[in-house]
N, C-alpha and C positions, 0 to 999 in steps of 0.2 A: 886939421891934425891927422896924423896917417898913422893909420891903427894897423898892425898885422894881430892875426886871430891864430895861435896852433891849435890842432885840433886831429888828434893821432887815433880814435875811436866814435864808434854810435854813442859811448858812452858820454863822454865828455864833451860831444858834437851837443849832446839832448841838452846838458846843464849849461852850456852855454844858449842855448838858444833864445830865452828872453832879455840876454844883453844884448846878442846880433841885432835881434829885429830892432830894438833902441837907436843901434850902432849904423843903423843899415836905412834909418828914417831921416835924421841926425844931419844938417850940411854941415855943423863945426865938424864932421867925421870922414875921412877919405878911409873906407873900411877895406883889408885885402883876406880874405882867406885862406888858409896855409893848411895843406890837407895833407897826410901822409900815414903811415903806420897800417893799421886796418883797413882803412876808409879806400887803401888799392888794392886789398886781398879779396880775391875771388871765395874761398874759404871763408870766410867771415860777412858774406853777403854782399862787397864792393859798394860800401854806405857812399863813396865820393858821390853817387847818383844820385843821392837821398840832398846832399848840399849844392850839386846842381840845380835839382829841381825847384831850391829855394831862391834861385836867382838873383844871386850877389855879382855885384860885374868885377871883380876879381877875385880868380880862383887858381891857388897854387898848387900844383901837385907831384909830391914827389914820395918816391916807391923806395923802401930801402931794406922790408923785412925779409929774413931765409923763411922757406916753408919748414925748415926746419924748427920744432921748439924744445928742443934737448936745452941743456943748460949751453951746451959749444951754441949751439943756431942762435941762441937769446943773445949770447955775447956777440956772434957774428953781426947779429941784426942792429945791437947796438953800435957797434962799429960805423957799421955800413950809413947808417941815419947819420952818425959825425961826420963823417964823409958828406954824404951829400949837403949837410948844411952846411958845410964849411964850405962849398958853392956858393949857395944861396945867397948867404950871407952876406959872401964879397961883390952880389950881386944888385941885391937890395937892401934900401935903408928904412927903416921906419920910425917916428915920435915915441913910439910905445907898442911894444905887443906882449898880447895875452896868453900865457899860459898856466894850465889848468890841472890839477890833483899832481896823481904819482905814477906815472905807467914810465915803464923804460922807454920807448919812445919821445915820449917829451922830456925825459931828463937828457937824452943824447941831442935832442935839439937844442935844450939851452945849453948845454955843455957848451956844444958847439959856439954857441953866439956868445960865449964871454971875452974873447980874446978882438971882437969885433966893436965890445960896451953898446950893445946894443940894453936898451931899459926896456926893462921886463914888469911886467904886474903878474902875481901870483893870484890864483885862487886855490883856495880851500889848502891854506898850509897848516902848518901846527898840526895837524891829527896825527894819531898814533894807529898804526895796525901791523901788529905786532907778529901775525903770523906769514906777511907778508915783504918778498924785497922791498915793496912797492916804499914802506917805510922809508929805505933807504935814500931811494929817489926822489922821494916828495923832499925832503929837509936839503937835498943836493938842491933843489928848484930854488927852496927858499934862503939858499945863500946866494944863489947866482940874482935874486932879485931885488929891485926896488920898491918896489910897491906891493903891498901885501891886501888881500881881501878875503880876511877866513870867516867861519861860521859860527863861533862862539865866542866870548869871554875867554873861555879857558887853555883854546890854541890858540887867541891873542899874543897870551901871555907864553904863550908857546914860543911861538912865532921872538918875541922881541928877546928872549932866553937863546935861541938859536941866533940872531944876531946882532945879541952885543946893543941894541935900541930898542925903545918902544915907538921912534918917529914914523912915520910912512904904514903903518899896522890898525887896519880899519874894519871892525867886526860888524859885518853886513847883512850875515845871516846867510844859507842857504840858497844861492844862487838860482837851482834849480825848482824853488819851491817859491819863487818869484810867480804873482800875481794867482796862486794855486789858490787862493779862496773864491777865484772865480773861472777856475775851471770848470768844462763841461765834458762830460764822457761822451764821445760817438754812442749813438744809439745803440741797445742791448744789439740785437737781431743785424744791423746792418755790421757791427764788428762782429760778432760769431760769423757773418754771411763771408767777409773780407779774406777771415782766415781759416775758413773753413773747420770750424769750431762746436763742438756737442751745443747745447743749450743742456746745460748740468755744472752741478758746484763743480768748483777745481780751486786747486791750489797754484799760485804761479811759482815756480821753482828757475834759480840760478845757481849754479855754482863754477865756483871757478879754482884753479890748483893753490894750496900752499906753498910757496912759494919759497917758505923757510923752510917745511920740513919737505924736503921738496921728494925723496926716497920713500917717502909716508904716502905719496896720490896717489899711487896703483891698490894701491888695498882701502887707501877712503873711497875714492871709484869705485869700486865694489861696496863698500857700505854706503854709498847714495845709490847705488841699482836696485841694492834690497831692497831700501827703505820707500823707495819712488815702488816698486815691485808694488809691496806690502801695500802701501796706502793708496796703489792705484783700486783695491777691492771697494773702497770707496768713496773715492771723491777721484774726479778726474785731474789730469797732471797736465799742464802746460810748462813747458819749457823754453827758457830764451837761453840758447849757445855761449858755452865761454869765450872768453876774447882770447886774443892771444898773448898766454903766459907760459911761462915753462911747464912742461907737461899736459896743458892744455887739453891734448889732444887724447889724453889716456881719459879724459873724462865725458869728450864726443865719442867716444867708443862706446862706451859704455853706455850712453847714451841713444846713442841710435843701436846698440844691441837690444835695449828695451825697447825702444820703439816699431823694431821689426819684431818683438815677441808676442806685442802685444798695444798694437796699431788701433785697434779701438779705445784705448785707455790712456795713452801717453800721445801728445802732440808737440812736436821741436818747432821752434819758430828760429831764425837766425836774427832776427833783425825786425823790433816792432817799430821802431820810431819812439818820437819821444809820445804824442798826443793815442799812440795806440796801447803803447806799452801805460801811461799812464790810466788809461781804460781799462785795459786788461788787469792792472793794481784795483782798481775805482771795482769791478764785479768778482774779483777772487774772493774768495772765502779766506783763505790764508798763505802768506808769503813763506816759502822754505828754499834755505841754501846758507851763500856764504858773502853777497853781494853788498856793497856798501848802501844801494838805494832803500834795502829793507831798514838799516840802520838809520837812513839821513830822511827819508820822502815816507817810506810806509803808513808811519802816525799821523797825517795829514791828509792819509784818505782811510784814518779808524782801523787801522789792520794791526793783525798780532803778526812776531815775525817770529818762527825756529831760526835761530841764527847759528850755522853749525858749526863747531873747529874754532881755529883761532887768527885764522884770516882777518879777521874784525878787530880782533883782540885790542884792547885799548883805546878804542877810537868811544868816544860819548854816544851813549843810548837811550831811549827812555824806556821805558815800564811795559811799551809792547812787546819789547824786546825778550824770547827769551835763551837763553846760550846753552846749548849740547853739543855731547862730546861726538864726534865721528864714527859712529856706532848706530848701528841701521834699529837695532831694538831701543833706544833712547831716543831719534830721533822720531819714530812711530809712536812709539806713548807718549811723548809730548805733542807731538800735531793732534792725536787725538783726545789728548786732554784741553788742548786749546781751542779746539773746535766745539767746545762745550762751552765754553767763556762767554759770556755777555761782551755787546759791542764796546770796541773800545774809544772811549771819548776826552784821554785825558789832554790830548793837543800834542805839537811840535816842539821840543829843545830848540829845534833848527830853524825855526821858522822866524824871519822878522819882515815886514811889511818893505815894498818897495826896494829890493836888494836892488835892482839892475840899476834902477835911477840914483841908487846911494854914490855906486858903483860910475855911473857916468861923472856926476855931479864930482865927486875926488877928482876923475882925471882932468875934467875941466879945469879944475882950478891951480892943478898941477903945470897945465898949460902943455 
């Protein structure tokens, strides 16, 4: 069976990764990799290296984003990704390929392959995030698809509300929190040593632009430099770089202005990978931003999360969760009221055992 995999960021490269290696072990599987969006932006750390170095024997790659990320670049960029998959497309066939969340990137890709009926398997549809285009994008996926694999019961139900059945809609659980009961962190001292890291608490911080209120990120970029400012007095600041969304770029600014102000206190990372980044989760004291890992993976390695803005907005949380408004003094007295908090042990929403085998085991049978 010939799988194709899209795979438009680090992000959705990480939550894919223990279906690949399945998919990648597997002889019923003739696996192809399909790499584009971020994963060619030199800006964004050029992750295609990171899926090289995992050595899959086919690897697609195509380039389609503007450096520009205004809202005109976002739509250029979109453009341009239909364009080139409407190559692709006419170029190659596949049994089934995978794609995965909401990023305009991979909605321009499946766009593109509908007029080809190329069969699609979804993950992670049904969620709502509300402060987000990305919204839009995901529920566009989940019409172009046949095959659906989300993370709860209640985007199931999502999911089959959005098209008209409940058939082909398989709640799997959290993809990327596959076989996480037995994960292991790289050693303390050798990940501090990797990335050139204090040995002192820290928070790991993400954030990324609103996307709805999109005229609002020049001034919450400034209340995330406060707030990062403020709380660097004590605990130190780890950052993983936004991906590329509209306005993006107004909050790397901001970003490495704090970091040049104050280079002992605040550390940018572009790009941890998935087994570092999940290390760097496994030793933080606490998760702040606006990223969906805080909301879907955090409670599986016992973290509270500031989840800030409305980015997330409507998407399922648990109880580590806690939500403030874009406001550098809210966002400060809650991290440091949660920093007081006894550990947190109530488990994962998101979590079900064996997602990726559930996940193979469907398409098998699909044929």
């Amino acid at each position: 069976m010939k799988i194709g995999v899209l795979t438009s960021s680090r992000a959705d490269y990480g939550i894919y990764l223990p279906l690949l290696q399945q998919l990648k072990t597997d002889d019923f599987f003739q696996l192809e990799i399909i790499a584009f969006g971020t994963h060619l932006s030199k800006t964004h750390g050029y992750t295609l290296t990171a899926i090289e170095n995992d050595a899959f024997e086919v690897i697609h790659s195509i380039e389609s984003l503007e450096a520009d990320d205004s809202t005109k670049g976002i739509a250029k960029s979109y453009g341009n990704t239909v364009l080139k998959f409407a190559d692709f497309w006419q170029n190659h066939s596949f049994d089934l390929v995978f794609c995965l969340g909401d990023r305009f990137e991979m909605s321009a890709a499946v766009q593109a392959s509908i007029p080809f009926g190329v069969k699609l398997a979804h993950i992670h549809g049904g969620e709502t995030t509300l402060g987000a285009i990305d919204n839009i994008y995901r529920h566009q996926i989940t019409l172009a698809s046949q095959l659906h694999f989300v993370s709860t019961v209640d985007y199931k139900r999502k999911v089959a509300a959005l098209t008209g059945t409940s058939e082909n809609i398989y709640n799997v659980g959290a993809l990327s929190l596959d076989n996480i009961n037995n994960f292991e962190p790289i050693e303390k001292s050798k990940f501090l040593k990797t990335f050139q890291l204090k040995d002192a608490p820290y928070a790991l911080v993400t954030f990324h632009p609103e996307t709805v209120a999109v005229h609002s990120n020049k001034t919450y970029a400034l209340h995330m430099k406060s707030a990062l400012a403020e709380l660097s007095n004590t605990i130190h600041i780890i950052v993983t770089m936004p991906n590329a969304d509209t306005l993006g770029s107004v909050y790397r600014e901001q970003l490495e202005q704090l970091h040049s102000e104050i280079p002992e206190k605040v550390t940018l990372i572009e790009n941890f990978g998935k087994a570092n980044y999940f290390t760097a989760m496994h030793y933080a004291e606490v998760l702040i931003g606006n990223t969906s890992s805080g909301i879907i993976e955090a409670a599986s390695f016992g973290k509270y999360v500031i989840n800030v803005g409305s980015r997330q907005q409507g998407r399922a949380q648990g109880s580590n969760v806690f939500d403030v408004a874009f406001d550098s003094k809210k966002i400060v007295e809650k991290t440091h009221e949660v920093l007081k908090m006894p550990n947190f042990v109530d488990g994962n929403i998101y979590y079900k055992a064996a997602t990726a085998e559930a996940i193979i085991n469907t398409i098998k049978q699909h044929g």
